[in-house]
C-alpha atoms as one frame of an Amber mdcrd trajectory, in Angstrom:
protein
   0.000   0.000   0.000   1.339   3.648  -0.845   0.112   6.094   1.536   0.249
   9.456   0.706  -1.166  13.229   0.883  -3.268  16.063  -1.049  -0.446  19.075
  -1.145  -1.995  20.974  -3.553  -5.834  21.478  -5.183  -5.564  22.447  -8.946
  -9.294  22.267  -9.537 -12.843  20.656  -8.416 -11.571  17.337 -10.033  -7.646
  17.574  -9.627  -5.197  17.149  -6.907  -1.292  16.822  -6.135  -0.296  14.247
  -4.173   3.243  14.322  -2.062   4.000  10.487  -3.840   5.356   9.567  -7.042
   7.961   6.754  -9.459  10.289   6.635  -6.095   7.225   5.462  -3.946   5.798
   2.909  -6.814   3.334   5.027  -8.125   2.492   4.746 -11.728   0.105   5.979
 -14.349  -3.378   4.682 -13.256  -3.189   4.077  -9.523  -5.919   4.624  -8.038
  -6.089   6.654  -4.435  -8.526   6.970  -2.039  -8.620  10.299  -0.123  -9.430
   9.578   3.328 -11.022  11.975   6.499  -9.811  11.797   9.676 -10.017   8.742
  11.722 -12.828   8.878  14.193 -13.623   6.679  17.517 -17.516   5.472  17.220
 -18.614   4.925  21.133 -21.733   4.032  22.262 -23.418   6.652  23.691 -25.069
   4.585  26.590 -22.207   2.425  27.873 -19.630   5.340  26.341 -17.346   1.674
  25.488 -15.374   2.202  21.756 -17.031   0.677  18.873 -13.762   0.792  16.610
 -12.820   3.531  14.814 -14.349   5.015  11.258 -12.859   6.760   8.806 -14.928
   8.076   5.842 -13.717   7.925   2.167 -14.216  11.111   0.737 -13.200  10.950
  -2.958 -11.320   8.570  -5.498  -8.967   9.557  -7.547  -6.499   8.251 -10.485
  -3.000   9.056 -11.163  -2.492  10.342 -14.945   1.149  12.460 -14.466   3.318
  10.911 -12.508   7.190  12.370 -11.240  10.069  11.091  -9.432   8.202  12.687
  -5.533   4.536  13.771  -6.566   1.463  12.713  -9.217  -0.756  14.603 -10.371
  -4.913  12.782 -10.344  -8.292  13.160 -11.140 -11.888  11.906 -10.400 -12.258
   9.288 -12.451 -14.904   9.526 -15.767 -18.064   8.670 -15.412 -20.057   8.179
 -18.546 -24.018   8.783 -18.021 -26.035   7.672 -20.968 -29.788   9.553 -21.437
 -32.198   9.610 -24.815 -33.265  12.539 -26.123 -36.366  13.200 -27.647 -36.862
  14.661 -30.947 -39.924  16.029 -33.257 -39.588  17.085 -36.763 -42.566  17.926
 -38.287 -44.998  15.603 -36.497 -42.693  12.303 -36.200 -40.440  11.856 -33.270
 -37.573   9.906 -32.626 -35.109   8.867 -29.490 -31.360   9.545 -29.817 -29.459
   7.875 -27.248 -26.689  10.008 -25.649 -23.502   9.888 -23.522 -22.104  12.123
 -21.657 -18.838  12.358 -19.700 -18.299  13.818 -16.655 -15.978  13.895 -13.698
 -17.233  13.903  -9.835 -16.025  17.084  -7.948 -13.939  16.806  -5.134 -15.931
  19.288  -3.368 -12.998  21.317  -2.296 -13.040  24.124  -0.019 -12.451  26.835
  -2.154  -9.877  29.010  -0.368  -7.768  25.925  -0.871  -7.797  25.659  -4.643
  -4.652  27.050  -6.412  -4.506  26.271  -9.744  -2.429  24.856 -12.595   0.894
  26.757 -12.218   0.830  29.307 -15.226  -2.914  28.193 -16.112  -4.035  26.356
 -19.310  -3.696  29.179 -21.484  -0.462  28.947 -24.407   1.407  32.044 -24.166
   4.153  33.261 -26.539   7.519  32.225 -24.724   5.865  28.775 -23.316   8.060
  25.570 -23.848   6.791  23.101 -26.579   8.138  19.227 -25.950   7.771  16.201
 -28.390   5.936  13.871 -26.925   4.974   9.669 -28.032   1.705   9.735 -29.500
């Protein structure tokens, strides 16, 4: 198991985690993003029930570096049918959507892709494997 932690919020789907290649993370792991560990007692007796801790998110690595990752909320494709008229006849067109779930972050805490997504004049350009 690689254990981890969120160091930075890029956006409502993205996050940086402080683990990368040098902890055995590679493209595709999936994460978990856990709260707090909790002790359950029972409120009559007061005795410990064993702890709880609540998953909050999931998340999969697509960057990956030598000490962090970079991950998202994974895809979730939602299918629905739309319903057309033309002139008196009607038809059904299935369609899919794709969407990602949000992370819900507090937003004081997101910061952003360094430099944005926008391609300035003066930005580096890299071959990449297609």
């Amino acid at each position: 198991m690689i254990e981890g932690r969120v160091i930075r919020i890029f956006d409502h789907h993205t996050v940086v985690l402080d683990v990368g290649t040098n902890h055995g993370v590679d493209l595709r792991t999936r994460f978990g993003i856990w709260g707090p560990t909790v002790e359950i007692t029972d409120p009559d007796t007061g005795d410990s029930l064993g702890p709880y801790r609540r998953r909050k998110a999931t998340v999969v690595v697509n960057e990956v570096f030598p000490r962090f990752c970079v991950a998202a909320t994974p895809p979730v494709r939602k299918e629905y049918v739309e319903e057309q008229n033309l002139i008196g006849l009607s038809s059904r067109i299935k369609r899919t959507q794709v969407e990602h779930a949000s992370l819900d972050p507090h937003e004081q805490q997101i910061e952003g892709v360094p430099g944005g997504d926008s391609v300035l004049i003066g930005d580096t350009a890299e071959s990449i494997e297609s």
